[in-house]
Backbone as CSV, one residue per row, in Angstrom:
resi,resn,N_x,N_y,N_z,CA_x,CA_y,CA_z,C_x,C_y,C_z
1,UNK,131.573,47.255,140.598,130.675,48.122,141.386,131.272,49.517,141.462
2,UNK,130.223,50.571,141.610,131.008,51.984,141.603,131.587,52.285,142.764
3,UNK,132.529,52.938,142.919,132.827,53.474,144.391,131.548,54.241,145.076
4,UNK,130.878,54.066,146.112,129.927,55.055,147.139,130.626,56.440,146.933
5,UNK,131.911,56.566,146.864,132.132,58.138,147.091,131.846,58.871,145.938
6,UNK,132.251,57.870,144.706,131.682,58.846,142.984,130.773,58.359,142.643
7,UNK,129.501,59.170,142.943,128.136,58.608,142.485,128.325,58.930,140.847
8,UNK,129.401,59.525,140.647,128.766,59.841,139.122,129.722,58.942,138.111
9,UNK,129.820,58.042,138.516,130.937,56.936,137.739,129.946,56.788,136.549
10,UNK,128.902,56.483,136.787,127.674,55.941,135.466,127.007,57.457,135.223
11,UNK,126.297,57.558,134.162,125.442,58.026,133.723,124.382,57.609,132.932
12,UNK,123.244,58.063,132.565,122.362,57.496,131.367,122.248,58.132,129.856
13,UNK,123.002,57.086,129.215,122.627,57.353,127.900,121.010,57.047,127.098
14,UNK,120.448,58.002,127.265,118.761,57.204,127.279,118.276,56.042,127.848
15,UNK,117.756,55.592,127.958,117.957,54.115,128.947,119.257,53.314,129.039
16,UNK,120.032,53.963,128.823,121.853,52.682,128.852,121.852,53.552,130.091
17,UNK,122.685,52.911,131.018,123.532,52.956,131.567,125.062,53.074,131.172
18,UNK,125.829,54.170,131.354,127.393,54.170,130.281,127.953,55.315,131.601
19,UNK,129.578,54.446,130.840,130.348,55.888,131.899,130.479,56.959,130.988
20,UNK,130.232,57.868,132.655,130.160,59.343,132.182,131.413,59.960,131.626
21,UNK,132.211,59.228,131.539,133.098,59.872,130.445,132.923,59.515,129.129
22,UNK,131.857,58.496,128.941,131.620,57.862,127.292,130.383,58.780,126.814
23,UNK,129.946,59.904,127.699,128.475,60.134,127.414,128.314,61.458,126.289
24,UNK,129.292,62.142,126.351,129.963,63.312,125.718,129.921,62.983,124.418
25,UNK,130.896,62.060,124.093,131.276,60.837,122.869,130.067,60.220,122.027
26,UNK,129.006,59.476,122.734,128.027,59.162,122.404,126.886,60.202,121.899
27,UNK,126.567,61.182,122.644,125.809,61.889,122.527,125.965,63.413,120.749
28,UNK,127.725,63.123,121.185,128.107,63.889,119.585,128.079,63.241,118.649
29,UNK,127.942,61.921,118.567,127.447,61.060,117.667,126.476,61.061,117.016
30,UNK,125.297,61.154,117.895,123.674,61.028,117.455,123.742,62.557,116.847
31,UNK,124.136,63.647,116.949,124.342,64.930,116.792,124.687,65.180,115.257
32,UNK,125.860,64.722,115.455,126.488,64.476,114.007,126.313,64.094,112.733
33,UNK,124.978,62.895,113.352,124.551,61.996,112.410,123.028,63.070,112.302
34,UNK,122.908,63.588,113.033,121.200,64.090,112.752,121.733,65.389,112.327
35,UNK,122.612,66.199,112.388,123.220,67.306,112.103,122.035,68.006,110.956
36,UNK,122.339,67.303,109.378,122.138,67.738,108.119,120.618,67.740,108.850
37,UNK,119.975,66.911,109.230,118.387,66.736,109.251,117.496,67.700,110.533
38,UNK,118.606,68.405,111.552,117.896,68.930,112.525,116.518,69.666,112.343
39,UNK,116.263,70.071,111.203,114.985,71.115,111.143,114.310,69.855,111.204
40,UNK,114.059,68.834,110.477,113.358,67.189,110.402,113.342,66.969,111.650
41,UNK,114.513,66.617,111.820,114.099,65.721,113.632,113.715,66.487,114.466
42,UNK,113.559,67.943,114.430,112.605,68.953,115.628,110.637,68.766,115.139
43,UNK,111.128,68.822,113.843,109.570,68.783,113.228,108.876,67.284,113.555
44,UNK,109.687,66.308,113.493,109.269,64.997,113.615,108.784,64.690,115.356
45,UNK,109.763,65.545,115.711,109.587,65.098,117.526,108.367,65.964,118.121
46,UNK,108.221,67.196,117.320,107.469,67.879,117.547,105.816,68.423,117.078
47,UNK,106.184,67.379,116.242,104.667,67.577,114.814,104.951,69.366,114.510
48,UNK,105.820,69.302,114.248,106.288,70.943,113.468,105.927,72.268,114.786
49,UNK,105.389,72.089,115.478,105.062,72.854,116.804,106.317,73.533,117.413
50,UNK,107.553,73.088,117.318,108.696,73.724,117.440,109.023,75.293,117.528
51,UNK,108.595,75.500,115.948,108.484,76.655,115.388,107.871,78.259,116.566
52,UNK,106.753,77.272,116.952,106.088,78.184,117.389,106.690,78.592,119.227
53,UNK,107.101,77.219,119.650,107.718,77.340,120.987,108.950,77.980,120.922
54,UNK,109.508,77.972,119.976,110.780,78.889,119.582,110.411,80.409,120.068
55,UNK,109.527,80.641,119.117,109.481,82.262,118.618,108.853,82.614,120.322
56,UNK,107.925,81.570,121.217,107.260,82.570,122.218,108.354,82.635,123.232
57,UNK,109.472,81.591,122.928,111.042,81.476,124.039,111.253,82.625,123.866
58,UNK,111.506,82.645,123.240,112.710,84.382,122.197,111.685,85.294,122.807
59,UNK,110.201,85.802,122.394,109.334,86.687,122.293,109.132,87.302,123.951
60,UNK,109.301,86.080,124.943,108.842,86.349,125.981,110.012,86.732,127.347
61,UNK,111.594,86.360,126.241,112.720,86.603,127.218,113.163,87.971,127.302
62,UNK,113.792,88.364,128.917,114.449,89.546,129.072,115.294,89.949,128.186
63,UNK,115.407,90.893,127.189,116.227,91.001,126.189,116.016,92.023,125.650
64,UNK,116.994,93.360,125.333,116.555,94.461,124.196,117.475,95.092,122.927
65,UNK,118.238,95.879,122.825,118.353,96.483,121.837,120.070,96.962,122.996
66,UNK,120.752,96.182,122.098,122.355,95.960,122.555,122.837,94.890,123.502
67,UNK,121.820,94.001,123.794,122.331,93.252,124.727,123.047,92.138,124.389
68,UNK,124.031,91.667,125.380,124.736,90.092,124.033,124.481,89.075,125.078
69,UNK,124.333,88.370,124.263,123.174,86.854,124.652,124.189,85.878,124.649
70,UNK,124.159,85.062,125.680,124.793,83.277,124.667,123.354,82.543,124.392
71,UNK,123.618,81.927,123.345,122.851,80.614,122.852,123.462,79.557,123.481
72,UNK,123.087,78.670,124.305,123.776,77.530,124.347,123.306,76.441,123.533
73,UNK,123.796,75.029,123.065,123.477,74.323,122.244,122.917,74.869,121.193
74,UNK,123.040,75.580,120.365,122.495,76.525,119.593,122.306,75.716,118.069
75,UNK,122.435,74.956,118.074,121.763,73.763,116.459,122.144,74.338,115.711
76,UNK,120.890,74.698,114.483,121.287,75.282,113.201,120.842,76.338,113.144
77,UNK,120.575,76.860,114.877,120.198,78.634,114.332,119.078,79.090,115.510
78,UNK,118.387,78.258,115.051,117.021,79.228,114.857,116.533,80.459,116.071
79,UNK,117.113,79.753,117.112,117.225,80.645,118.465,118.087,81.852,118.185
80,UNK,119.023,82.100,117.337,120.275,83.076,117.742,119.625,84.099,116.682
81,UNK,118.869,83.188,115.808,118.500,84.500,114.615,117.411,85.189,115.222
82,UNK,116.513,84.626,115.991,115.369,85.113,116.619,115.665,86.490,117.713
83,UNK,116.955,85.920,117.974,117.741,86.771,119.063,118.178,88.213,118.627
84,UNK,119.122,87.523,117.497,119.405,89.062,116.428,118.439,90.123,116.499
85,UNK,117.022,89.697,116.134,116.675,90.709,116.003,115.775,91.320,117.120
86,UNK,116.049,90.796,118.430,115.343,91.188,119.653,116.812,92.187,119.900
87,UNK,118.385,92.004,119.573,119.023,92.594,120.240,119.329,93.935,119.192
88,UNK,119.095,93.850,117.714,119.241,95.050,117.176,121.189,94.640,116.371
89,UNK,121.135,95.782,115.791,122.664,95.993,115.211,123.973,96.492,116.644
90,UNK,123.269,96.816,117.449,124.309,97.370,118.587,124.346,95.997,119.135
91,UNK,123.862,95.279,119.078,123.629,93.499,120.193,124.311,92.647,119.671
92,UNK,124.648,91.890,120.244,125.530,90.458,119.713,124.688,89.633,120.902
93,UNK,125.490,88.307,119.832,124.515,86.857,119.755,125.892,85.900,119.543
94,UNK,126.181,85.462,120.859,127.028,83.869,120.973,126.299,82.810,120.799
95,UNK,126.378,82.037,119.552,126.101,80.650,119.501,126.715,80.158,119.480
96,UNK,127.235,79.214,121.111,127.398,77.690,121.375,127.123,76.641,121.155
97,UNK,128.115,76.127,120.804,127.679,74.268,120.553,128.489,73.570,120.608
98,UNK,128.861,72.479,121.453,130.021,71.653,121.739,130.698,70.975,120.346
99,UNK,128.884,70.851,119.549,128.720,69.283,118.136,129.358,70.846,117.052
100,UNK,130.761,70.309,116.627,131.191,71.332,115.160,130.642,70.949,114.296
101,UNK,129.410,69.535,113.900,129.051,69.644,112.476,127.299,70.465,113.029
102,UNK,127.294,70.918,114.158,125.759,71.592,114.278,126.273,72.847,114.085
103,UNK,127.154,73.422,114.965,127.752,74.658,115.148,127.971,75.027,113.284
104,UNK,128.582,74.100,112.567,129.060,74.335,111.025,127.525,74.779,110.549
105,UNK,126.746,73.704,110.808,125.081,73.949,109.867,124.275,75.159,109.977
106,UNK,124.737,75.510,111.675,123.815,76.856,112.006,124.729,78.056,111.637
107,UNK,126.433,78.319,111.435,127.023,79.270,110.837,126.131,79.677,109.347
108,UNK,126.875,78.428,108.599,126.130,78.567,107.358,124.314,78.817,107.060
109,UNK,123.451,78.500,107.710,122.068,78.938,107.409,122.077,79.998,108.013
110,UNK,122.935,80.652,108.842,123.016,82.402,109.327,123.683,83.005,108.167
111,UNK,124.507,82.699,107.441,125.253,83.319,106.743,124.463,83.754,105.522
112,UNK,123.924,82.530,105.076,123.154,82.296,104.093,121.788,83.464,104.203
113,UNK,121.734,83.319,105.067,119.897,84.410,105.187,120.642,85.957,105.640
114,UNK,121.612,85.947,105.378,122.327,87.708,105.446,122.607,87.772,106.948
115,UNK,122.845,87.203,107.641,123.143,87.443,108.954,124.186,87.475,109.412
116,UNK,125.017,88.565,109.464,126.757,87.973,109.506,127.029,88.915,111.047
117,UNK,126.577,90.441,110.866,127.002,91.026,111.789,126.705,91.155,113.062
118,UNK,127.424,90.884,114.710,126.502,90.824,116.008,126.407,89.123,115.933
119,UNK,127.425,88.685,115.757,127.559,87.239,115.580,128.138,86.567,115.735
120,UNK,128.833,85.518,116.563,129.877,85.150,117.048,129.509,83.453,117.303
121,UNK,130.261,82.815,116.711,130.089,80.958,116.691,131.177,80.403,117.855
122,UNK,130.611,79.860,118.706,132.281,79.024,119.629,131.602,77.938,119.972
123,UNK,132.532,76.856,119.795,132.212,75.453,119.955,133.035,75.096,121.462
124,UNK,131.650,75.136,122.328,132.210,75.282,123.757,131.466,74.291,124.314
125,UNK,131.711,73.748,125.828,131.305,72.549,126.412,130.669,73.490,127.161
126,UNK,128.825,73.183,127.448,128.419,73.904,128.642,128.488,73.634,130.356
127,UNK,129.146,73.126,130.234,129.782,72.580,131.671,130.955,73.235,131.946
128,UNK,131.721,73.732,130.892,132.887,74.603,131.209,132.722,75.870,130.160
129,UNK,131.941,76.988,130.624,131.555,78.210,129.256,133.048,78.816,129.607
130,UNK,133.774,79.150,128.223,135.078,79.587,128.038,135.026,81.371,127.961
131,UNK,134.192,82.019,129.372,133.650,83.220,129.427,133.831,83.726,130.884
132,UNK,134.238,84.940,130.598,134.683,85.787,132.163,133.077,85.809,132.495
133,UNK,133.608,86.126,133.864,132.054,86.093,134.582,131.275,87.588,133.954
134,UNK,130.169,87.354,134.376,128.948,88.221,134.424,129.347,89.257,132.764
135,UNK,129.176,88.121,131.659,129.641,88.775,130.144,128.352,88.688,129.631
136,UNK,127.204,88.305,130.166,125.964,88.353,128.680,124.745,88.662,129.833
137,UNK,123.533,89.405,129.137,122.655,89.785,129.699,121.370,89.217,129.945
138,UNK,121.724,87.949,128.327,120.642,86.625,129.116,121.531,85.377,128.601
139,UNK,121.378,84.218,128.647,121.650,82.974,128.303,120.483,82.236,128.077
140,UNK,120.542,81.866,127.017,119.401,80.766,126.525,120.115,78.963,126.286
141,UNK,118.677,78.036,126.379,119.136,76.929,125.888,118.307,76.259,125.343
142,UNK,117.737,75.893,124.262,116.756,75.457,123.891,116.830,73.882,123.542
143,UNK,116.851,73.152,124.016,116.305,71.581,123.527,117.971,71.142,122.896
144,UNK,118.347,71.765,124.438,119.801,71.027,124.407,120.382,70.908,125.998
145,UNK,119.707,70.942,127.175,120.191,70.872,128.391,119.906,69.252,128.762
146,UNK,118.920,68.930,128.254,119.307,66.937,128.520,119.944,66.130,127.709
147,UNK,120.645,66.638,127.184,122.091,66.066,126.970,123.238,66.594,127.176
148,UNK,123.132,67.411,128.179,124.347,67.867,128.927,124.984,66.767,130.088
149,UNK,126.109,66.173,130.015,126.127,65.152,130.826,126.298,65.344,132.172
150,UNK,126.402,66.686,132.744,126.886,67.422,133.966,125.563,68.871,133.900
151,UNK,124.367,68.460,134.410,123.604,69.462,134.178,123.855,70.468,135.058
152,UNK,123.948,69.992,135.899,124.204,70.767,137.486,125.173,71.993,137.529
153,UNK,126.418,71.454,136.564,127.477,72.110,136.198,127.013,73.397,135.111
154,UNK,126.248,72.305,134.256,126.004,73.708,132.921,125.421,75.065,134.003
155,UNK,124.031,74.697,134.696,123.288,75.492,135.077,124.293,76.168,136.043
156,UNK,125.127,76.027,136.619,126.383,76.937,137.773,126.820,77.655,136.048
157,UNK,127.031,77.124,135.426,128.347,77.939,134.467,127.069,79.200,133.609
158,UNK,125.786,78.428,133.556,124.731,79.486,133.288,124.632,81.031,133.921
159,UNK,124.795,80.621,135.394,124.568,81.795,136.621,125.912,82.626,136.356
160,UNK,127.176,81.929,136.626,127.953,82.608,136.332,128.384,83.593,135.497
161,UNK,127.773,83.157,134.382,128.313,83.956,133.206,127.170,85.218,132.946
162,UNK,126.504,85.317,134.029,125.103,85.789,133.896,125.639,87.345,134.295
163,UNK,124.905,88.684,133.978,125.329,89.726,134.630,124.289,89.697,135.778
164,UNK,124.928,90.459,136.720,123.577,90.704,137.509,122.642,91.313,137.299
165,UNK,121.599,90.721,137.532,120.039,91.373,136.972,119.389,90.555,135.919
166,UNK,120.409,89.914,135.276,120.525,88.767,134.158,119.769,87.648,133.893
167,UNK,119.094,87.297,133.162,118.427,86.217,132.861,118.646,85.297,132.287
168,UNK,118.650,83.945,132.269,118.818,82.647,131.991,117.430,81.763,131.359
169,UNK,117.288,81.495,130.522,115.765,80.734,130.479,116.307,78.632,129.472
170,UNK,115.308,78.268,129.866,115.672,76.774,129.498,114.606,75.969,129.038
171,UNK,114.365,75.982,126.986,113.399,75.377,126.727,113.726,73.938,126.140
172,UNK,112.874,72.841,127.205,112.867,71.785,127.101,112.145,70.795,126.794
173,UNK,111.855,69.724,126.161,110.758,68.686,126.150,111.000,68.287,128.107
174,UNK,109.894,67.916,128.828,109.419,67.948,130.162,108.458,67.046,130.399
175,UNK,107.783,66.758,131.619,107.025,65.724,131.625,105.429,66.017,131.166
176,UNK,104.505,65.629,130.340,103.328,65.748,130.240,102.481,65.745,131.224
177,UNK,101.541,66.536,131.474,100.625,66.314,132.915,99.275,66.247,132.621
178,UNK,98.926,66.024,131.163,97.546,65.286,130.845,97.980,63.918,130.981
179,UNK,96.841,63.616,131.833,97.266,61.803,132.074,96.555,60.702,130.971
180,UNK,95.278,61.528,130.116,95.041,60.490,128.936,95.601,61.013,127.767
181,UNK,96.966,62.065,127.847,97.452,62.330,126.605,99.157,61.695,126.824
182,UNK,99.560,60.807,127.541,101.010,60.298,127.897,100.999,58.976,126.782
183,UNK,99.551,58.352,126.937,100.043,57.120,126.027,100.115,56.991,124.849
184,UNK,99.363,58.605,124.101,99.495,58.794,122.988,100.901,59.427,122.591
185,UNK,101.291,60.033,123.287,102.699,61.178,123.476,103.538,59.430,123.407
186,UNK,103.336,58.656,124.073,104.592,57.641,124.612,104.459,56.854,123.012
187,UNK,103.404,56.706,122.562,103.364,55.923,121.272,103.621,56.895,120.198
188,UNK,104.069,57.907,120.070,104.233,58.471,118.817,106.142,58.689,119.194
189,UNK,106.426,59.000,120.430,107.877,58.580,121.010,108.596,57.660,120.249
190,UNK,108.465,56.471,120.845,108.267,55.494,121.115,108.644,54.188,119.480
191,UNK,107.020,54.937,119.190,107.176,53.679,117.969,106.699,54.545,116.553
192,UNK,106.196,55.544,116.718,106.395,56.189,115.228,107.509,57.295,115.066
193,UNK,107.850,57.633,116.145,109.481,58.552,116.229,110.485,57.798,115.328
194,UNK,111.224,56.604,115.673,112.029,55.977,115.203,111.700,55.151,114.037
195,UNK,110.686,55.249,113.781,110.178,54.377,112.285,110.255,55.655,111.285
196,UNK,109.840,57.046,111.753,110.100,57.762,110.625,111.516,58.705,110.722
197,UNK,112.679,58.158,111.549,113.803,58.690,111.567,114.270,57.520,110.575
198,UNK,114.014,56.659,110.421,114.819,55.479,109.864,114.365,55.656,108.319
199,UNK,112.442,56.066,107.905,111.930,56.583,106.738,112.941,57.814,106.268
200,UNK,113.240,58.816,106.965,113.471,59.585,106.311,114.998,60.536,106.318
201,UNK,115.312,59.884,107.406,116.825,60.213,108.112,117.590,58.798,108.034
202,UNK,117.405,57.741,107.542,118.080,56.750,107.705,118.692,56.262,109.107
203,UNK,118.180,56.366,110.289,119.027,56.454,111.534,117.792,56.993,112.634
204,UNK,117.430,55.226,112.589,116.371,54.869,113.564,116.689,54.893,115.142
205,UNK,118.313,54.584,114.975,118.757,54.354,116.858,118.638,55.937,117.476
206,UNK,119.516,56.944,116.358,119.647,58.328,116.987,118.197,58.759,117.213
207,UNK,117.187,58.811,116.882,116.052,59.475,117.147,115.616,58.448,118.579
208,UNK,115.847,57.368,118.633,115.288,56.375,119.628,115.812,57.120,121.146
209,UNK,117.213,57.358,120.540,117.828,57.883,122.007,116.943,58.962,122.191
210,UNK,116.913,60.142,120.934,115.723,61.531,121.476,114.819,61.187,122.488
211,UNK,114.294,60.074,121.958,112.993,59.601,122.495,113.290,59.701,124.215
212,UNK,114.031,58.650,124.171,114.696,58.429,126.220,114.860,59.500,126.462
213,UNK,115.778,60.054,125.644,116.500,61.251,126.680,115.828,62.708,127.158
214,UNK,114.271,62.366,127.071,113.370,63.229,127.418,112.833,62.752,128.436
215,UNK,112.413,61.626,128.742,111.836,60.533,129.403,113.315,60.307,130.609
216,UNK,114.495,60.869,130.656,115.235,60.819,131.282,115.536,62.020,131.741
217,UNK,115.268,63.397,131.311,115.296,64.264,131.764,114.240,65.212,132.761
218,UNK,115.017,66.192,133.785,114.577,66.201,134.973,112.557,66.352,134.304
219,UNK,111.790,66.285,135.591,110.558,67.295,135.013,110.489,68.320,135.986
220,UNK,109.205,69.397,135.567,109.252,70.577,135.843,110.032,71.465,137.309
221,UNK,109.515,70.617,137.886,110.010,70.955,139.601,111.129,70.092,140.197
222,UNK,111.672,69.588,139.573,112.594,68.984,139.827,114.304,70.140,139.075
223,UNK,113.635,70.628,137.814,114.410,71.411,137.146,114.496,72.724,137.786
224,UNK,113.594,72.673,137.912,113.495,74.249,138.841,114.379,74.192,140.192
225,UNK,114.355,73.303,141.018,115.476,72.833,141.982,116.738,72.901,141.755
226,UNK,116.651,72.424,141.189,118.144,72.193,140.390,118.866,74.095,140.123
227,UNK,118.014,74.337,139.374,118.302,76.102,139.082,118.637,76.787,140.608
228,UNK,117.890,76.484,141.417,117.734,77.515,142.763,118.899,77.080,143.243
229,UNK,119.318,75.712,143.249,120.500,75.098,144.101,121.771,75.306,143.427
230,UNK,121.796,76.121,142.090,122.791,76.518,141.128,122.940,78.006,141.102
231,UNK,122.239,78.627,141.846,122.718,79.868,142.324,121.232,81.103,141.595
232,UNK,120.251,80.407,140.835,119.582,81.486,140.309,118.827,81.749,141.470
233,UNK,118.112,82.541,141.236,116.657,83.216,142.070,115.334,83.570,141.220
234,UNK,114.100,83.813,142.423,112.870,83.712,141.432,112.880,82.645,140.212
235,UNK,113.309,81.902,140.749,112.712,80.900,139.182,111.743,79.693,139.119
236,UNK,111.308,80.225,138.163,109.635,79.694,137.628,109.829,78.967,136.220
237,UNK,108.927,78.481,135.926,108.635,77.760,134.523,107.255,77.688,134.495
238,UNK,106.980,77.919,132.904,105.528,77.626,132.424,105.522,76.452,131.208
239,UNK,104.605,75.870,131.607,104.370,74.464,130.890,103.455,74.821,129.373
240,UNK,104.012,74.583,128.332,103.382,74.721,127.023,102.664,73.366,126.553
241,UNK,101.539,73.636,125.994,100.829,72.022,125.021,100.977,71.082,126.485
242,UNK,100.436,71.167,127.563,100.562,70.053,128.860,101.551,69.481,129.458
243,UNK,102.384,70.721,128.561,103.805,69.853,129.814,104.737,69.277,128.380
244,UNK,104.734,69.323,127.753,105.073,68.489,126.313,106.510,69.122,126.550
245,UNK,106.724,70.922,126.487,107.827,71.220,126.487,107.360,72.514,127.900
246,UNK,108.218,72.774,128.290,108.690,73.581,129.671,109.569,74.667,129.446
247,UNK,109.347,75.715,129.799,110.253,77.042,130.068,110.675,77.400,131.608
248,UNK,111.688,77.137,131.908,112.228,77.626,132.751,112.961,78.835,132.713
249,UNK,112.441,79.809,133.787,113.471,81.271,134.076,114.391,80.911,134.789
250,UNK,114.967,81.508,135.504,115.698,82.274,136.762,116.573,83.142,136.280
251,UNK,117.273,84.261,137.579,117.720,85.394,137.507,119.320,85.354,138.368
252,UNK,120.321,86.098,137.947,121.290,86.657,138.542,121.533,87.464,139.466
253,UNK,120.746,87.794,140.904,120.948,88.683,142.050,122.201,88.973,142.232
């Protein structure tokens, strides 16, 4: 039995139950293994719609011409390049990522498409950002904060590192709020998610976990709580495609 005083002895690994010191471990696993395929497994989870929730993240965040950003969980890119060119040649762009074979995939497809300068790769835990306070002018995280095993923590180390005036935003898969579009959403999850990770990624379990670990992560107003009680202010979220995926703001006062 856990001790009453450390509620956080367990955590959830998609529907497991595991200690939270195994969850880190586990979770760079599925990472590792989906690494080479991430553009696939966003397109697969997403019916290719990704693309487009990307560009209106980027399009619609506080951000201009010199500002330096972190990426957190930053995959194979696609957020930091989007960033580049919201911040210009005077701007820099930190992409974070705890997983070194994601952090490796998204160096190289930056490198590869001419992107070298205003660029900076660190393979950092977002629960502990390895950054003096108030160093970047926004922080992003895109479809990497529910698998943070200490969310509570990331979002404090978010604020912190925030300048004042600073913005933070957090795009996530969230809960759906069409109620005759959940059982279709839960069956394409569910049972054609992991049949075509196994078709085409060989690695039916890692996409299975995707599946939970959305279905385990906070929804809209619950996330937003979480932010206010982590030190942001004004923060809001707008729900894209019914809730499918969620944008959360808040700010650095």
């Amino acid at each position: 039995m856990s001790d009453p005083a450390h509620p956080s002895d367990t955590t959830h690994f998609g529907y497991r139950e595991v200690p939270t010191g195994d969850k880190q471990k586990l979770v760079g696993q599925v990472f590792s293994s989906v690494a080479g395929n991430y553009d696939l497994m966003n397109d697969l989870m997403s019916l290719g719609i990704h693309r487009v929730w990307k560009r209106y993240f980027v399009a619609t965040a506080q951000v201009g011409k010199g500002d330096r950003v972190l990426d957190l969980a930053g995959g194979t890119g696609d957020i930091a390049a989007l960033l580049k060119d919201r911040v210009g040649d005077a701007g820099e762009v930190v992409l974070g990522d705890i997983n070194a074979g994601m952090l490796r995939v998204g160096r190289d497809r930056l490198t590869d498409r001419g992107l070298v300068r205003g660029l900076e790769y660190v393979q950092c835990n977002a629960e502990q950002l390895p950054f003096p306070d108030a160093s970047f002018d926004l922080v992003t995280i895109a479809f990497g904060l529910r698998n943070v095993t200490d969310k509570d923590a990331a979002l404090r180390e978010m604020q912190r590192v925030l300048k004042v005036g600073g913005q933070a935003r957090v795009l996530e898969f969230s809960e759906v709020q069409a109620d005759w579009f959940k059982p279709l959403y839960d069956f394409h999850s569910f049972k054609v998610l992991p049949r075509l990770g196994q078709l085409f990624a060989h690695d039916a379990g890692s996409y299975r976990y995707l599946a939970e670990s959305i279905r385990r992560h906070p929804p809209q107003d619950e996330l937003k709580a979480m932010m206010e009680a982590a030190g942001f202010a004004r923060v809001d979220y707008r729900n894209l495609n019914a809730g499918i995926v969620a944008i959360h703001t808040g700010y650095r006062v």
